[in-house]
N, C-alpha and C positions, 0 to 999 in steps of 0.2 A: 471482689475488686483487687486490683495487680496494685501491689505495693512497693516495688522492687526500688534499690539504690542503683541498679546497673553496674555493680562493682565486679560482676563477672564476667564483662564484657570488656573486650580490649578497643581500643578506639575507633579501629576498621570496623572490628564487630557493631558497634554503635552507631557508625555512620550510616551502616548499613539499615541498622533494625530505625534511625530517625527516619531515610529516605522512605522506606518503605512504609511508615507513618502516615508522613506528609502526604507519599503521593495518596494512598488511599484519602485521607483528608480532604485534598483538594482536587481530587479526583482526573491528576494528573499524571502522566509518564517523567518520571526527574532522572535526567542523566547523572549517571556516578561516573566516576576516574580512579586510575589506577593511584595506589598507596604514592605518597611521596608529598613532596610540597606542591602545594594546589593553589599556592597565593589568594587565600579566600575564598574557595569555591569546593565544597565538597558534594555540591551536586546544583542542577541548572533546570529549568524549562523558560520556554521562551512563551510570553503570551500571549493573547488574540492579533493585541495589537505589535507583536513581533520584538517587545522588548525583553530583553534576557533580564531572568528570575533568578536570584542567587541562593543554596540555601549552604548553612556553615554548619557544623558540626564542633561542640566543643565538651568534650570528655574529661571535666575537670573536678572528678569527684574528690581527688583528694587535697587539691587545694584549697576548695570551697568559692566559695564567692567573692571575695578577695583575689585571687589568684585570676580567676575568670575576667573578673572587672579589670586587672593589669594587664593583662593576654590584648581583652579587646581594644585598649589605647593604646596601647605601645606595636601591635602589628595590626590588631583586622581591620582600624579605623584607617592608616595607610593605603590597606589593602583596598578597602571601600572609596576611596579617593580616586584610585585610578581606574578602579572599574568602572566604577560611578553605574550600579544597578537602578533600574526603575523600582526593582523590588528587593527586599531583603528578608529572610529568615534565620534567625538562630534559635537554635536549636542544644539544648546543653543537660546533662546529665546533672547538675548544680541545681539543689534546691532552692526555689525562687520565690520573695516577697512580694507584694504588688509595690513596693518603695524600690526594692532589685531593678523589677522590669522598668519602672520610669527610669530611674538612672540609666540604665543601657538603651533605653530608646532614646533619651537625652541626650548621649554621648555617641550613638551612630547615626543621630539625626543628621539629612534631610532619608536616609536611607531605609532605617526602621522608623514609619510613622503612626503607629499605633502595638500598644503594649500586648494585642494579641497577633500580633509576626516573630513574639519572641518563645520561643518554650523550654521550659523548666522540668525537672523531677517530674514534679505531680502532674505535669498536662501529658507528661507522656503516658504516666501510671494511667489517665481517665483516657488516655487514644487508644493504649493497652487492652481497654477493659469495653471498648468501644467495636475496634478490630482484634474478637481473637484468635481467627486466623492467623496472625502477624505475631502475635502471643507466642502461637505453638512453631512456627516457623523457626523462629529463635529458640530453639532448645535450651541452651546454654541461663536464658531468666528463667527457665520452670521446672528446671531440672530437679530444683529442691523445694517446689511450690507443688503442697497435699492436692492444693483444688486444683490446679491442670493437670495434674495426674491422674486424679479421681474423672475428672470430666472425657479425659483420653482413654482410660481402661472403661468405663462406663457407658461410653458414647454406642458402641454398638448393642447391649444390653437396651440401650433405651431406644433404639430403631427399631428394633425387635418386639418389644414393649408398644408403642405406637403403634405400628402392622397390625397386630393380633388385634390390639383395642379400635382400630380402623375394621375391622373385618368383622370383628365384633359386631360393631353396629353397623353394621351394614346387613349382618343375615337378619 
């Protein structure tokens, strides 16, 4: 299982590697935008019923949790104000408590209304490990990780493997 802190990932990079998360998750297409200020919005889908989905990206490993908690009241909850989404997603590189996430669902309440629309560290580490496609995609988490290396030079050894022991029983 992907253990990673995301520390070698630069914030594009991460918004990148959440979107691509998410959408597998929710088995959605999520629009991204080009680098810059995005007033709250680092990626979007609109739902069945046509209302725009927001998801944020926040890359705050080395402030921690602290840092993250003053980010989100001092700009995203403004930001949340005027967009006023049906949905909300955050999304953060910050390792998360379940006492973390109520507070942040607390504080960008009516917007985030249940503490699994937020995701931490470790929910990404278990989507990681969930899609690893998405894994290897992102080169730059496994580049120093034994087991997706091992499973990348290995991978056609063991196609190979399979085949013959298909063919096996089969004669």
């Amino acid at each position: 299982m992907a253990d990673y802190d995301f520390s070698q990932l630069n914030d594009k990079e991460f918004e990148v590697l959440a979107n691509d998360l998410l959408s597998n998750l929710l088995a959605q297409r999520i629009e991204r935008f080009k680098p810059g200020k995005d007033s709250g919005v680092d990626g979007r889908f609109f739902s069945l019923s046509g209302d725009e989905v927001i998801l944020q990206c926040k890359h705050y490993i080395k402030t921690g949790y602290a840092g993250l908690f003053s980010k989100l009241k001092k700009t995203e909850l403004p930001n949340l104000r005027k967009l006023r989404p049906k949905q909300y997603y955050l999304i953060t590189s910050v390792p998360l408590s379940r006492k973390n996430k109520q507070d942040i669902r607390s504080l960008l309440s009516p917007f985030i209304t249940e503490d699994n629309d937020i995701f931490g560290q470790e929910d990404l580490n278990d989507l990681l490990s969930r899609y690893p496609q998405i894994e290897e995609k992102h080169y730059k988490l496994w580049i120093s990780s034994t087991t997706v290396l091992e499973r990348i030079v290995n991978n056609a050894i063991k196609g190979r493997s399979k085949h013959e022991i298909n063919r096996f029983h089969k004669s």
